[in-house]
C-alpha positions in Angstrom: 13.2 27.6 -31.4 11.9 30.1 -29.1 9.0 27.8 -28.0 11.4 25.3 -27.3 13.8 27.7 -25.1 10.6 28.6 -23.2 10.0 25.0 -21.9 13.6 24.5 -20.9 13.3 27.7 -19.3 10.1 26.4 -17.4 11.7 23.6 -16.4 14.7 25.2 -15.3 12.1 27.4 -13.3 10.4 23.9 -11.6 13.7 22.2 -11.0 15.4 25.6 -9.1 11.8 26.7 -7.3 12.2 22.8 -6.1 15.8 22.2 -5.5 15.7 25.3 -3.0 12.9 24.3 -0.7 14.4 22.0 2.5 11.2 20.2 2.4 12.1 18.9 -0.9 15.0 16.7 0.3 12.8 15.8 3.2 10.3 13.8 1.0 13.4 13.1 -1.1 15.1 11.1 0.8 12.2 9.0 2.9 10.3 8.1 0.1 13.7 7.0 -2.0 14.7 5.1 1.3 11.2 3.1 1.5 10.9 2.6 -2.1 14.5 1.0 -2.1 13.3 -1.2 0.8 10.0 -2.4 -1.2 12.1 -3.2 -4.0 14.5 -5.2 -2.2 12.0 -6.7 -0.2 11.2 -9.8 -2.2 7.1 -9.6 -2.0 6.7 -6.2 -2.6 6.7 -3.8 -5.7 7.1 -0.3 -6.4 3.3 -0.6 -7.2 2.6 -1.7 -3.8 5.1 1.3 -2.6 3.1 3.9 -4.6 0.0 2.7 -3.4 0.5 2.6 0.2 2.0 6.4 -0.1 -0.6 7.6 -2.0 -3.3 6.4 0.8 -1.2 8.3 3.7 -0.5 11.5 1.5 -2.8 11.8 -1.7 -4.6 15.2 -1.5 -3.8 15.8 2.2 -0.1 17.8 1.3 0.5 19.6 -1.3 0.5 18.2 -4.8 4.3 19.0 -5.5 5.2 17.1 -2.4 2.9 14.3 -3.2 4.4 13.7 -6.3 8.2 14.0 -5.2 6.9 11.4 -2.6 5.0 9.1 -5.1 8.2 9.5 -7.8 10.8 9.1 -5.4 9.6 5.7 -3.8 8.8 4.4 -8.1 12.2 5.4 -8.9 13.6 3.7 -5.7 11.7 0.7 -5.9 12.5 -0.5 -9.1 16.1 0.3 -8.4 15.9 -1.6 -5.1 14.8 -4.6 -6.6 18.7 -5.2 -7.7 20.1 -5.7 -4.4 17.8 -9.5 -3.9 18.6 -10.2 -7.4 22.5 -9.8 -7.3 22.7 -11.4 -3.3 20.2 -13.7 -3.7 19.3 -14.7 -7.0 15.7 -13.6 -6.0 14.1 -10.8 -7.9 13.2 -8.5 -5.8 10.7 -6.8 -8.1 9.6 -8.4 -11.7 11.6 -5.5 -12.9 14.2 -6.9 -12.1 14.1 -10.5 -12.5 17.0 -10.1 -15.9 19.3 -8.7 -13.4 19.7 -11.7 -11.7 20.7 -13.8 -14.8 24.1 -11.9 -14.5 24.2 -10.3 -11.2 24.0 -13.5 -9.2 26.5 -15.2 -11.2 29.1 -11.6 -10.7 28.0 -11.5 -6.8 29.2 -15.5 -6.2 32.5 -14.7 -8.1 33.2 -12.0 -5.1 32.1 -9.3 -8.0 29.2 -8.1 -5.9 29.9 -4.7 -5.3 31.1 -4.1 -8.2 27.7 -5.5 -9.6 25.9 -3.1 -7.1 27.8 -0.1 -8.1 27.5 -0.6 -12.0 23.5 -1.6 -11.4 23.1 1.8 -9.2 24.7 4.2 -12.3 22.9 2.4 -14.8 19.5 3.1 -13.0 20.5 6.5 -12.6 21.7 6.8 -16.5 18.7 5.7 -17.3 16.0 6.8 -15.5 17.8 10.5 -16.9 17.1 9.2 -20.4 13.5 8.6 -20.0 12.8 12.1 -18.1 14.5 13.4 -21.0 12.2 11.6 -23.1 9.4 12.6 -21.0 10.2 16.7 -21.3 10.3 16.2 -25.1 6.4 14.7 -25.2 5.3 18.1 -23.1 5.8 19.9 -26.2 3.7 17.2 -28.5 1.0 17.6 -25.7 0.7 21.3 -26.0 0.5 20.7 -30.1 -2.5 18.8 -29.6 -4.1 20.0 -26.3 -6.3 22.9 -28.5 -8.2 20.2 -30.3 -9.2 18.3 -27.4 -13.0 18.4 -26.5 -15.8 16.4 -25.1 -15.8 13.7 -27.9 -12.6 13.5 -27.9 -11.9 12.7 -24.5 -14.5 10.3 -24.3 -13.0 8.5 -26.8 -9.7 8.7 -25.4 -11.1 7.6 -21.9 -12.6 4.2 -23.8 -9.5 3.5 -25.8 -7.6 3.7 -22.5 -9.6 1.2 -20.7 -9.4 -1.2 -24.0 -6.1 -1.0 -24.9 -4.8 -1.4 -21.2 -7.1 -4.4 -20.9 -5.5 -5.9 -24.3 -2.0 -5.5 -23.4 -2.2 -6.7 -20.0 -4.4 -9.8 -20.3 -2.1 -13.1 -19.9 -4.2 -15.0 -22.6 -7.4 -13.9 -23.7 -7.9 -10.4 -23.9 -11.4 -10.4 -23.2 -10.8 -11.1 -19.6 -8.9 -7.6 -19.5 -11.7 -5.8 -21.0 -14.2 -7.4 -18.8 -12.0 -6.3 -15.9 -11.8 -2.6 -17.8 -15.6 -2.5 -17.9 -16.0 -4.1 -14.3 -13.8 -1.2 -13.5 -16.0 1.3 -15.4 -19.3 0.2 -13.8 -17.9 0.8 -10.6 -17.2 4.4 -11.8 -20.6 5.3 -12.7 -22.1 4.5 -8.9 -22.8 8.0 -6.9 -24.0 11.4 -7.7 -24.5 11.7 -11.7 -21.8 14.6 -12.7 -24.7 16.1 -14.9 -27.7 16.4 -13.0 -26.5 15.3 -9.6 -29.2 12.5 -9.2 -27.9 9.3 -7.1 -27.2 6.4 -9.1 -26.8 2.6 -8.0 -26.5 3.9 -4.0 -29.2 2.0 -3.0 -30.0 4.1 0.2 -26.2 3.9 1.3 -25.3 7.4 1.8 -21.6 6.0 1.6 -22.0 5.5 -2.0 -23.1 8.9 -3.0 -19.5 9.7 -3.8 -18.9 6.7 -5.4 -16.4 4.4 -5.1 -13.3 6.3 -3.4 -9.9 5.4 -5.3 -7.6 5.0 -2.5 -9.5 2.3 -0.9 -10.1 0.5 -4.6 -6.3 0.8 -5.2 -5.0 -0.7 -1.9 -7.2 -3.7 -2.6 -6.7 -4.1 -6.0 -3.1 -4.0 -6.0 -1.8 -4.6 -2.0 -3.9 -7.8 -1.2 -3.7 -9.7 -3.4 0.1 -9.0 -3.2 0.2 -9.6 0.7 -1.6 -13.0 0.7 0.5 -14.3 -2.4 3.4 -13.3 -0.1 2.4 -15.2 2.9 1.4 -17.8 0.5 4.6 -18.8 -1.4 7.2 -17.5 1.2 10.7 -17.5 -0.6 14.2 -17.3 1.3 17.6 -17.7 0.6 20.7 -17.2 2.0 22.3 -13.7 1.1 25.7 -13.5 -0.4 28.3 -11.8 1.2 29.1 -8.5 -0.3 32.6 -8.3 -1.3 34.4 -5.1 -2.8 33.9 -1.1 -2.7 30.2 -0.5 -4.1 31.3 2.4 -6.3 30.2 2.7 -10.2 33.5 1.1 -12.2 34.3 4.4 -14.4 36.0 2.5 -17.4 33.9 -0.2 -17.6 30.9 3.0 -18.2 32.8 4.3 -20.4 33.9 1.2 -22.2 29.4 0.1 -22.4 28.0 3.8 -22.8 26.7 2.4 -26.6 25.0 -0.1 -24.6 23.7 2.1 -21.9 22.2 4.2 -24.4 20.8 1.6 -26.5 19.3 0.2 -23.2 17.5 3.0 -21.9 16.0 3.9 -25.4 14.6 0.5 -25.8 13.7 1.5 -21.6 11.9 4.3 -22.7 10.1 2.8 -25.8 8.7 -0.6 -23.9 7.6 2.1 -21.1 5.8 4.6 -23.3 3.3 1.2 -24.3 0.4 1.3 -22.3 0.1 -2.3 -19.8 3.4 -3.1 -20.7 5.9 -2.2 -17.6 8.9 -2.9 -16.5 9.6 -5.9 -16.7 9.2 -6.4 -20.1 11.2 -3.2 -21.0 14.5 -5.6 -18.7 14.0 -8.7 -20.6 14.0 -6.9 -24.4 16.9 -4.6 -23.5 18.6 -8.0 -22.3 17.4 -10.2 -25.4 18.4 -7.6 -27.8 22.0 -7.0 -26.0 22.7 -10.5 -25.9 21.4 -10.6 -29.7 23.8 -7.8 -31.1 26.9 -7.9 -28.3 29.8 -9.5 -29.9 29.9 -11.4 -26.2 26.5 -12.7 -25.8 27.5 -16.2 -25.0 28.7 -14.5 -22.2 25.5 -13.5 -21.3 23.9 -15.3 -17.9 27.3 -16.1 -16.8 28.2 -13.0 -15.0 28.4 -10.6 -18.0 28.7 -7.0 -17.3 26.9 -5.8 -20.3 24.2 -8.3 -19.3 23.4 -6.6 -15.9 23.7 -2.9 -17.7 21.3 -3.9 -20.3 18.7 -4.8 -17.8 19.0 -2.3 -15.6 19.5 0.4 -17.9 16.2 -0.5 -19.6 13.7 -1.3 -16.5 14.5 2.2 -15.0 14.3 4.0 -18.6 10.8 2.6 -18.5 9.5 5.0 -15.6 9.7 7.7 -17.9 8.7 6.0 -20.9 5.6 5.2 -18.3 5.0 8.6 -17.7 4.4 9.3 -21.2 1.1 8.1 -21.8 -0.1 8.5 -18.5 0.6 12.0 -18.5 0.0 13.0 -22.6 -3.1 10.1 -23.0 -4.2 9.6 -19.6 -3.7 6.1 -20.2 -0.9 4.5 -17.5 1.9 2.6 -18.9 2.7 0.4 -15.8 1.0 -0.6 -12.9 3.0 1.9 -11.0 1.8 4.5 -13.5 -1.8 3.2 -12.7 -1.1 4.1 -9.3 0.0 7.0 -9.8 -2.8 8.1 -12.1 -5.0 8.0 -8.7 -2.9 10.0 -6.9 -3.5 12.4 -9.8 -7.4 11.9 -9.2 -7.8 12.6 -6.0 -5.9 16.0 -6.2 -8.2 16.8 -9.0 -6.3 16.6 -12.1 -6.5 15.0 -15.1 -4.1 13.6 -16.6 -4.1 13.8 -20.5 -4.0 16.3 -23.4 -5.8 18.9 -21.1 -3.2 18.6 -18.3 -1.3 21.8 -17.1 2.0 21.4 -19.3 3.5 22.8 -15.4 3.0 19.7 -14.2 4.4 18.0 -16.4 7.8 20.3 -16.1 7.7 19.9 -12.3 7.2 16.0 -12.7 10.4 16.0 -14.9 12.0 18.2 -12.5 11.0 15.8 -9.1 12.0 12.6 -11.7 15.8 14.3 -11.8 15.9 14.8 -7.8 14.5 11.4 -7.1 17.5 9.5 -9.8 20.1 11.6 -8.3 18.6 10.7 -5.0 18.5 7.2 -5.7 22.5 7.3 -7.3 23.4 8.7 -3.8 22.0 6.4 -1.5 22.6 3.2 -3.6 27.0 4.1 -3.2 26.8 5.2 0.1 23.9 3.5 2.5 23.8 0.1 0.2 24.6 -1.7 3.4 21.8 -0.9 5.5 19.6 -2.3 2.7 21.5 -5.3 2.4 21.0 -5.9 6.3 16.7 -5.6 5.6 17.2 -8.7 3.0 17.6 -10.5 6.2 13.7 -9.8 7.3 11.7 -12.4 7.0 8.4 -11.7 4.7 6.1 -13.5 7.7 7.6 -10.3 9.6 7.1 -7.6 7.0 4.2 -8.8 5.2 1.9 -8.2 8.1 3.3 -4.5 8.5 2.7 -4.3 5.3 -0.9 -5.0 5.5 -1.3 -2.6 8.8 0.2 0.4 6.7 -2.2 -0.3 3.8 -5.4 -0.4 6.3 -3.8 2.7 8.0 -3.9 4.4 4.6 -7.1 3.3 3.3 -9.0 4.3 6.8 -7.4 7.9 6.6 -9.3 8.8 3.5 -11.8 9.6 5.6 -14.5 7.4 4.9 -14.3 5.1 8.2 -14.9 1.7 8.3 -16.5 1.8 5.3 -13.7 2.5 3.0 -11.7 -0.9 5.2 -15.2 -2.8 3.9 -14.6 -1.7 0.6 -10.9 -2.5 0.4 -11.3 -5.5 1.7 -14.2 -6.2 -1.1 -12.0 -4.6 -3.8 -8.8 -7.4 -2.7 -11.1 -10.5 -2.4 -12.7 -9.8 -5.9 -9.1 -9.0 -6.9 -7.8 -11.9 -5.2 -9.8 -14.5 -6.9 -9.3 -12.3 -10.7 -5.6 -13.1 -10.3 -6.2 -16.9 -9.7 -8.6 -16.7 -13.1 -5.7 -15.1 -14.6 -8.0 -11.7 -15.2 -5.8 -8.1 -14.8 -6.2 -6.2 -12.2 -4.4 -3.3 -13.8 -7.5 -2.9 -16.0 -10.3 -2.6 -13.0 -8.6 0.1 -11.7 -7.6 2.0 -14.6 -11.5 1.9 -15.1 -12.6 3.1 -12.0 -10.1 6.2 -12.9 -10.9 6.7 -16.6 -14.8 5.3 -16.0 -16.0 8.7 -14.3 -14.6 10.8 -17.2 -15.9 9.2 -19.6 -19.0 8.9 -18.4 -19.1 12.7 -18.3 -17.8 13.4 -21.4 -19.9 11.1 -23.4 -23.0 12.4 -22.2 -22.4 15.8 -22.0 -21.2 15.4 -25.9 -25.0 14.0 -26.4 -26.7 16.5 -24.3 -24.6 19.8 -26.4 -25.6 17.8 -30.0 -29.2 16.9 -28.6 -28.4 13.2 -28.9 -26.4 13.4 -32.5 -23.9 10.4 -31.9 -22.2 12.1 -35.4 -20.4 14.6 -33.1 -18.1 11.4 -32.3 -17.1 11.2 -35.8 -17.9 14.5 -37.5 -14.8 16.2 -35.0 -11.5 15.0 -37.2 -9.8 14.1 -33.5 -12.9 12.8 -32.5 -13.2 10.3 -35.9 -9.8 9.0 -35.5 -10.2 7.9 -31.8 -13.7 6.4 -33.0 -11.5 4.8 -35.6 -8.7 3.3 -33.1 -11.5 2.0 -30.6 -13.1 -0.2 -33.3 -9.8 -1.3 -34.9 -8.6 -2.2 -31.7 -11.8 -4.4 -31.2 -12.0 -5.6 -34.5 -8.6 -6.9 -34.5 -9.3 -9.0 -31.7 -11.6 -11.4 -33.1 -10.5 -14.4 -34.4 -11.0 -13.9 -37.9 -8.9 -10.7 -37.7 -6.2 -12.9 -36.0 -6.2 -15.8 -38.6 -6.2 -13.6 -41.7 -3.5 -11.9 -40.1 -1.2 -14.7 -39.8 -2.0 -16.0 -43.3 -1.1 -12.5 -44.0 2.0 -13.0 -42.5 2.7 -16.9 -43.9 2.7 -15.0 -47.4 5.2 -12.4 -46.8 7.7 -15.1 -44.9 
């Protein structure tokens, strides 16, 4: 009891020390305000809005405002994917593409502001319930964090990179782990951690640093994104907004049990690794429609439809969270995002992370969903006048604010080379249906790794039993081969016979 007392005291500590500093609300409310727009924006993502902020801020403010920044535009852009979705039947984000099954349909019966006032409390709600989640892992991570060592975060580092590339490949899962180990190559080019000898530089004093993560994360995830917008430009004629856009109190009241149900299944989808958002939408939605006594309702303009979706895909950013922070394995691509943000300030996220973060991050999370709530009732207009901008306006700003941000790292033209690299590679790995997600959570994970796994040989003079002799250490080595081994097809076929029998 006492332990627990202490962490709500620490986070009451990290949510006052931030609520009181004017800067705070500063960050607050721009990064709330462009994530929104990224999300409404059909063409954009909150992965793209992350990115691009993490390439102007990253390690050049300090870490607390980076990461009210970085969380404020997640929170906002997955929220502000519900305003396309409801006016024009266009998701704005794939977060949010079960929100138009019943939003659209609420919107063209003159419901729309109703719609827009329900979605913006039920992304509030439950965006709440998966912070809440999220403080209740910090204690699990400082159960664990004593046993953590070298082996064991080696381990951890490959399971990341595995698992991520088996949940997020679109049919085989060997193209995700190629694009995991792709990703982890890359990693290993610069300065060896160990003995600080140059690997694969090839003379290019650019390269003895390696591979920089800001650069590798606007081309992995913004250019690939830009040139499929340009590509396949959608448009549509935007509903007009009809009624007060304030949250209907009774009909919260009356679809609390669904809220809640909603943002736990949010929170669960979130907490797997690859999985995202939009998954965590379209299960909330299938299992509301599933159990709700008026599912045929559902797609026609249901009310519980649009809470169940909404609910869920904002619950996920904490569920998200979760891994990335206790594992240091991302559970969206937002989350992957993020997790290089983490890099380049120099932490770490996983069992060794300072538990303070964590409080401060569920502190910022808090702000940004009450943020979000505010703007949503009272400046919903103003985002509903930017649906009007055509992508072949936007999508080229876009693409000047991600070169902007990759060339302030501060490696010149090179790091634009590299980006540029990075999104043509990335580019084609989409049209071959390989994840991208994978690559980059590689790069991150690839240099730890590396570290870890060699300075656990050098300390047991080449012994590879120290990766099983270590309990922690023999159950990761355990988890990385069953999650190989039941990949391969004979795995897969006696486990559907298995299942056959049991039917």
């Amino acid at each position: 009891m006492d332990f627990i007392l202490s962490q709500l005291a620490g986070f009451g500590t990290a949510f006052v020390g931030l609520a009181v500093d004017p800067l705070t609300y500063l960050y607050l409310v721009a990064s709330v305000f462009l994530g929104i727009t990224f999300g409404a924006l059909p063409g954009l993502t909150a992965t793209l809005a992350v990115t691009i902020l993490t390439g102007f801020f990253g390690n050049k403010i300090p870490l607390d405002y980076s990461l009210i920044a970085l969380l404020g535009a997640y929170v906002g852009a997955i929220y502000g994917g519900s305003y396309p979705s409801i006016l024009l039947n266009i998701p704005g984000t794939a977060a949010s593409a079960a929100t138009a099954m019943d939003g659209y349909p609420l919107a063209k019966a003159g419901r729309g502001g109703e719609a827009l006032g329900l979605t913006t409390t039920a992304s509030f709600i439950g965006t709440v319930i998966g912070t809440i989640t999220l403080l209740i892992f910090v204690w699990a991570l400082l159960l664990v964090s004593k046993n953590i060592a070298s082996p064991e975060k080696a381990l951890l580092a490959l399971f990341g990179i595995l698992l991520s590339g088996t949940l997020m490949s679109e049919d085989l899962v060997i193209k995700g782990w190629i694009a995991g180990l792709i990703g982890l190559a890359m990693s290993m080019v610069g300065l060896d951690p160990l003995l600080s000898e140059p690997r694969y530089t090839f003379g290019w004093s650019y390269l003895m640093s390696g591979f920089q993560v800001v650069p590798v994360l606007m081309g992995a995830f913004a250019i690939p994104q830009i040139i499929d917008g340009l590509r396949h430009v959608e448009a549509g004629k935007v509903l007009a907004l009809k009624g007060r856009i304030l949250p209907n109190l009774r009909s919260i009241r009356r679809y609390l049990p669904t809220i809640g149900r909603s943002g736990v299944i949010g929170t669960g989808v979130g907490a797997l690794p690859g999985v995202g958002e939009d998954v965590a939408g379209w299960v909330s939605y299938g299992v509301g429609k599933t159990v709700s006594a008026d599912g045929d309702k559902f797609g026609k303009g249901s009310l519980e439809g649009l809470l169940c979706s909404e609910t869920a895909n904002n619950a996920c950013i904490g569920g998200a969270l979760i891994p990335l922070l206790v594992l240091g394995i991302p559970g969206s691509p937002p989350a992957a995002a993020l997790m290089g943000a983490f890099k380049i300030n120099n932490v770490i996220p996983g069992p060794t992370i300072d538990p303070e973060i964590i409080l401060r991050v569920v502190a910022i999370l808090v702000l940004a969903s009450l943020t979000m709530f505010l703007m949503g009732l009272f400046t919903a207009r103003v985002f509903i006048k930017i649906l009007a901008i055509p992508q072949t306006i936007f999508l080229p700003v876009v693409m000047v604010l991600t070169t902007i941000g990759s060339f302030s790292v501060g490696g010149g033209i090179n790091d634009l080379y590299l980006m540029l690299g990075v999104g043509a590679v990335a580019y084609f790995m989409n049209l071959m249906k390989y994840p991208i997600a994978p690559l980059v959570i590689g790069v991150i994970l690839g240099s730890l790794f590396d570290e870890t796994f060699r300075r656990s040989l050098f300390l047991s003079d080449g012994d590879l039993s120290v990766f099983f002799s270590r309990p922690g250490a023999a159950i990761l080595l355990v988890l990385n081969i069953g999650l190989i081994l039941s990949q391969l097809p004979v795995a897969k076929r006696a486990f559907s016979r298995l299942k056959g029998i049991s039917v």
